[in-house]
N, C-alpha and C positions, 0 to 999 in steps of 0.2 A: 394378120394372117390367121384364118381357123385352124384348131387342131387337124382336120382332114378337110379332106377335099375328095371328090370322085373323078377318076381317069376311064379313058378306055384300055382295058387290056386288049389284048394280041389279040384273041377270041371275037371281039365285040360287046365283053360282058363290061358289066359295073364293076370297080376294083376302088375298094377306099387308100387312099395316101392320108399317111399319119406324121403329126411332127414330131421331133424329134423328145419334145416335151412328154408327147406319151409312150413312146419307146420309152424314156427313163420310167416310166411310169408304171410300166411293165417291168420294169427290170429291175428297177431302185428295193422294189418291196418286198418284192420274189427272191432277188440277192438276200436282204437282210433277212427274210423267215428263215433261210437256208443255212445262213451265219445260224441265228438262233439255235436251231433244232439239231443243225449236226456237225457244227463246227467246235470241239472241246478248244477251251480255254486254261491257260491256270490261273489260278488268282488263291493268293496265301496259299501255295502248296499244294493245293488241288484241279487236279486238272479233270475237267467235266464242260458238259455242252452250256452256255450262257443263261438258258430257263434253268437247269436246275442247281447255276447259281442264285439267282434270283428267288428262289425258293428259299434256297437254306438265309438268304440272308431275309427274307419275309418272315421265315419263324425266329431267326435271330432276335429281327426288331420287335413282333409279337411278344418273344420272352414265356412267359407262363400264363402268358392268356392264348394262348396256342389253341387249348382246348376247351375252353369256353367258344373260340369263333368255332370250332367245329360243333359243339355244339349248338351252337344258334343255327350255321348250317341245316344239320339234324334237323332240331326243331321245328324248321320254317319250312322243310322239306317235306315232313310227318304230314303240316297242318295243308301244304299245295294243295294234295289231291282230294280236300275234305271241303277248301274256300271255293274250289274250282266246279267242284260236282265230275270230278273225272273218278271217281272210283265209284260213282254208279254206269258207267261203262259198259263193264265186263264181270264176269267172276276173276277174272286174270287180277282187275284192278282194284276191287275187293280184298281179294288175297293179297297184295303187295302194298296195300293202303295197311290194312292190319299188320302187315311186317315190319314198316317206315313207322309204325307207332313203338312195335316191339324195338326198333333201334332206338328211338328216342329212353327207352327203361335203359337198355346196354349201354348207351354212352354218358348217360347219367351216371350209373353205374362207374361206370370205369375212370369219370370225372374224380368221381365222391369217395370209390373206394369201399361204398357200400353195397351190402348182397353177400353171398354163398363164397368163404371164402375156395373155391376151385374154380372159381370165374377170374380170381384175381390172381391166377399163378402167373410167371414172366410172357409163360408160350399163351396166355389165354385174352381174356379185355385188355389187359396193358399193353402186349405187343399190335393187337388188333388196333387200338384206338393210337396208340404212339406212334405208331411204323407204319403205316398204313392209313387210315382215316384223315388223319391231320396232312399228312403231306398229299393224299387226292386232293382236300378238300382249298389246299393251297396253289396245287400245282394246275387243277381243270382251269377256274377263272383267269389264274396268271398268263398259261396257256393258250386259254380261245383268243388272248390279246392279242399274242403274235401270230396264232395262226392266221390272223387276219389279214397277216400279210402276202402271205403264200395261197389260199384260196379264192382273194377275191379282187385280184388284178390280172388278171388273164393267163396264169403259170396253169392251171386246171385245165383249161381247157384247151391251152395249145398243147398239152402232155397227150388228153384225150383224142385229138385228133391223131398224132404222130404215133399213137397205140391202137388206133382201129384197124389195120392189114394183121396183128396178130391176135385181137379179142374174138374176132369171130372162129381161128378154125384150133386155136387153143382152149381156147374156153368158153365158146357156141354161145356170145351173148354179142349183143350189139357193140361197135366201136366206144357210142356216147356211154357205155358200162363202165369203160374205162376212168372216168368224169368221178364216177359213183367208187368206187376202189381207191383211189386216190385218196378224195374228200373221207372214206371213213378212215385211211393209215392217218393222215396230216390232223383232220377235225376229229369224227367221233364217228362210232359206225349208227350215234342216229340220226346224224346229217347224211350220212349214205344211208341208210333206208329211208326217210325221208325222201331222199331225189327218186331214189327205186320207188318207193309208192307212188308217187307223181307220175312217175312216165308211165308205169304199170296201168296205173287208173288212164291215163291218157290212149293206154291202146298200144304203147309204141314197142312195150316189154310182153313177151308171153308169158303166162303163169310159170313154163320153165326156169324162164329168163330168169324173173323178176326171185323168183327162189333159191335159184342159182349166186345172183350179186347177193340176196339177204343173208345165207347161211356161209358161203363164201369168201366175201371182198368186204362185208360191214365187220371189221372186225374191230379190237379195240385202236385207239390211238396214241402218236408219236410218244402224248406226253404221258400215259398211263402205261406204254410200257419204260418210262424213264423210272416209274415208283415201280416196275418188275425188274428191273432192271437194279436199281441200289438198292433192294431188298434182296438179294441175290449174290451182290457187290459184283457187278458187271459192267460197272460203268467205264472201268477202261479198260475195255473190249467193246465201249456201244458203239461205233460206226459198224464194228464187223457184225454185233448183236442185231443190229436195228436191221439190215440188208439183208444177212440172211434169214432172218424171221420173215422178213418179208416175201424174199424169195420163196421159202419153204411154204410159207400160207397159199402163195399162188401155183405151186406145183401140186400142191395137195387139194384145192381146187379144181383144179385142170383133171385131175385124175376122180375126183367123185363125180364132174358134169356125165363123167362115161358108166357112173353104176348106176343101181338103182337105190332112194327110188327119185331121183333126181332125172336119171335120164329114161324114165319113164311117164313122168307129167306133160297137163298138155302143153303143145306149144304155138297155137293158134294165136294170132294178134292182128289185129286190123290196119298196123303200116309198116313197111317197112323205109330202113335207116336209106339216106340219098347216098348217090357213090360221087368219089371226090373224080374227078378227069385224072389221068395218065401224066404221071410228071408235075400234078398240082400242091402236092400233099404238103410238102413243107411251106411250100408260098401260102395256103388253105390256113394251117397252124397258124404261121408270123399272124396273118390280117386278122384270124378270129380271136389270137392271144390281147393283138393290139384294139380292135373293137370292145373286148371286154373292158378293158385299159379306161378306153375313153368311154366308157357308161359308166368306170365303178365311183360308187360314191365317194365321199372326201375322207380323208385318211382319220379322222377325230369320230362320223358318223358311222364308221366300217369298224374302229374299235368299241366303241359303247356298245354297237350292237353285238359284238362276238363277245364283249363282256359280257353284257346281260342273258347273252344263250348258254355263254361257259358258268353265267352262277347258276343257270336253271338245271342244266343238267347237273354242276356239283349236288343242287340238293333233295335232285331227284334221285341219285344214285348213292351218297352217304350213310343214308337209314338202311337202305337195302343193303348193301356190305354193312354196315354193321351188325343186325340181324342175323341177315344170311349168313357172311360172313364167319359170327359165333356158332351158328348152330352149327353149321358144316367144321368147325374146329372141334364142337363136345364130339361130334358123330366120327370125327377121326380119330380122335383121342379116346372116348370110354365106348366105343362101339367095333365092332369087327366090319361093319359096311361097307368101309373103303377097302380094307382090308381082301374082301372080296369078291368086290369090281376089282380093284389092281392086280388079282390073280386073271384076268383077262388080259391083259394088258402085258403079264410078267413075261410070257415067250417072247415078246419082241423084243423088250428091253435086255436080256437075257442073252438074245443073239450076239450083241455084240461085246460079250465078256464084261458086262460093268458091274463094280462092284456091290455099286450101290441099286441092283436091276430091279430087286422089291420094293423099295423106299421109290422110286421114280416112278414104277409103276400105278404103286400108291396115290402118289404126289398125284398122279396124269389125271386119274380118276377123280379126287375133287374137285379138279375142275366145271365139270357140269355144275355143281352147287353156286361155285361163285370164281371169277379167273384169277383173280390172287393167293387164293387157297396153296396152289402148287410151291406158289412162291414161300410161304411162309413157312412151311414144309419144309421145305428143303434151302432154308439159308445157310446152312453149314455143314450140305454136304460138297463132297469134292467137286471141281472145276465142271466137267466135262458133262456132272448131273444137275448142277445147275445152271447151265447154259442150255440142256436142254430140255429143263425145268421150263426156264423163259423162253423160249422159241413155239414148246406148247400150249404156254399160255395163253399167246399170241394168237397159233394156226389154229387151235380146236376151235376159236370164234364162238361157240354157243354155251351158254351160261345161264342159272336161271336168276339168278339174283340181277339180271340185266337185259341182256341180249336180248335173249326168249321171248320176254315178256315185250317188249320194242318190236321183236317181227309179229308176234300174237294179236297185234292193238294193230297191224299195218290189214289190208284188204287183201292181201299174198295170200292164195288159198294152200296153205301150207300145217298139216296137224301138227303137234306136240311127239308125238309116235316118230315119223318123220323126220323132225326136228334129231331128237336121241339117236336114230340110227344112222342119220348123216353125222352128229357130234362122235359117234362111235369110231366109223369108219377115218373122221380125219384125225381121231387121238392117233389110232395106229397107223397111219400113215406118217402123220406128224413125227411120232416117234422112229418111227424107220428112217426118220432123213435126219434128224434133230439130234443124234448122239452122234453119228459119225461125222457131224459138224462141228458137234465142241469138241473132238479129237485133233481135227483139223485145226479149228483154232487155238486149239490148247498148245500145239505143236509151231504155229504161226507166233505163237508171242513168244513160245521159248525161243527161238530162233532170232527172232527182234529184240 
């Protein structure tokens, strides 16, 4: 017997029957990514989601070559965009080509022990390279393994359907948007702009659209807020942490598609999205879930390849946080710059009595430099400032040490200008929703 077969449905149309093989098929991989990513575990005393035991015991087994592999990382990441000829490109990639060199000096540096000793104080290269670096540069490839599980057997895109009645009059983008929001929380936000440039270039996104998912829905991923998240020490609060960041990212979406200058761009496109029948939508889901099912590749050829995309982004992004990374920590530490941008920032934070309202403020604000800034910042302030440390780091989505430069390189006719004022407007929003959520939760675990 074939895995499917074609029927007639009720209608007269084509309708595929699937067997039961690939029902599991769908289900088997989508279950375990889900075990993965947000099912906590204990094991020896601690209790945390299954990837980021699997981390700690991968730097366990590395031992003190930890930072050597992150160095090679670096390294190999510096030399990409120089073997490839991608950084005659752009001036963007000029500029971040020359940065990915300046990381390879920094993590030498902070290997060696050599340089200016103010580079090597706790809060400076040693916690950047220790707390940070090595556990990205551990946790993206280990990651893109098991995302493999959850993006590419049909769970994406039967979500996407069963989310298109509320993508368009929430957040004025097409249904298949939904596809692209998903793929950047689970994967990466450059696998979600990636899909966004495709359909964009296709006609099927309008320059609104297509601006709207890049500055919006690509935001970072599962497993990079799991290193915001135990830099922060959040991890047991991450089911509540990971939800509502997520929540918060897309309310604060939902509310910039209505300002400017987002809801000012054009929105001319040459198709639009098809409508599902009346009463179809879940039957629709099941058979598009299940068709994906039976085209996806073999489960050994769907992990190599998410390994090999999770080492390329690791080492496209390691130099640039380490770089960026340092310089936006000398600029917070011996400069007043943060200091004040986060006076913009401080009446909101302010509003709701916290005490720590300039230090968060603060925090909010390096973010544009690079999205773990906040975190590093503020690892030892009280609860409620760092939970909504991490849920910012999360919503504001634009960063130049990354993001930025990924929508800049995409055909989204979208400025720099632009960019900063939409990162503005969802700091402060972010932050209006983001404190009196760790109150809530802060309140929800005393209680439990």
């Amino acid at each position: 017997m074939s895995h499917r077969d074609k029927t007639q449905d009720a209608s007269g149309g084509q309708e595929q029957r699937y067997s039961l093989k690939i029902a599991l098929y769908l289900f088997i991989p989508s279950l375990l990514g889900i075990l993965i990513f947000f099912v906590p575990v204990t094991l020896a005393g601690r209790t945390t989601i299954p990837l980021d035991h699997m981390v700690t015991g991968a730097r366990y087994l590395l031992g003190p070559l930890d930072g050597w592999y992150a160095l090679a990382l670096i390294v190999a990441g510096a030399i990409y965009p120089l073997a490839t000829g991608r950084w005659r490109r752009s001036v963007t990639e000029r500029v971040f080509t020359v940065l990915k060199l300046l990381g390879v000096v920094a993590a030498a540096m902070a290997l060696s022990g050599w340089g200016p000793a103010l580079l090597h104080t706790p809060d400076m290269l040693p916690f950047l390279f220790g707390k940070l670096v090595i556990p990205v540069g551990l946790i993206v490839p280990i990651g893109a393994i098991f995302l493999s599980l959850l993006i590419g057997y049909g769970l994406l895109e039967l979500i996407g359907i069963l989310l298109q009645p509320v993508m368009r009059p929430v957040w004025r983008t097409p249904g298949k948007s939904a596809i692209d929001a998903v793929a950047s929380f689970v994967g990466s936000y450059s696998i979600g702009l990636l899909i966004t440039n495709r359909v964009y270039q296709s006609g099927e996104y309008s320059a609104r659209e297509a601006a709207i998912i890049a500055t919006g829905f690509s935001t970072v991923s599962a497993t990079f807020m799991i290193i915001v998240a135990k830099t922060l020490d959040l991890m047991t609060v991450w089911n509540l942490y990971f939800w509502l960041a997520l929540l918060i990212t897309f309310v604060v979406t939902a509310i910039t598609v209505r300002l400017p200058p987002l809801a000012n761009m054009d929105n001319e496109k040459s198709s639009d999205e098809p409508k599902i029948a009346r009463g179809r939508r879940l039957a629709t889901a099941w058979h598009t879930g299940l068709d994906v099912a039976a085209k996806a590749p073999s489960l050994t050829h769907s992990v190599a390849l998410n390994f090999k995309e999770g080492l390329l982004m690791a080492i496209s992004i390691l130099p640039s946080i380490m770089s960026v990374g340092l310089i936006g920590l000398l600029l917070a530490k011996y400069t007043p710059l943060f200091d004040w941008l986060g006076l913009v920032f401080y009446p909101v934070t302010a509003l709701w009595g916290l005490d720590e309202a300039m230090a968060l403020a603060q925090a909010a604000s390096t973010g544009l430099a690079e999205m773990f800034l906040p975190a590093l910042l503020m690892g030892d302030a009280g609860f409620v400032a760092r939970f909504a440390t991490g849920v910012v780091s999360v919503s504001s989505v634009l960063f130049f040490s990354a993001s930025i430069p990924c929508i800049l390189s995409t055909t989204i006719p979208i400025s720099i200008g632009r960019i900063v004022v939409i990162w503005f407007l969802r700091v402060v929003l972010s932050l209006l929703l983001a404190v009196p959520a760790g109150y809530a939760v802060q309140t929800l675990t005393a209680i439990g």
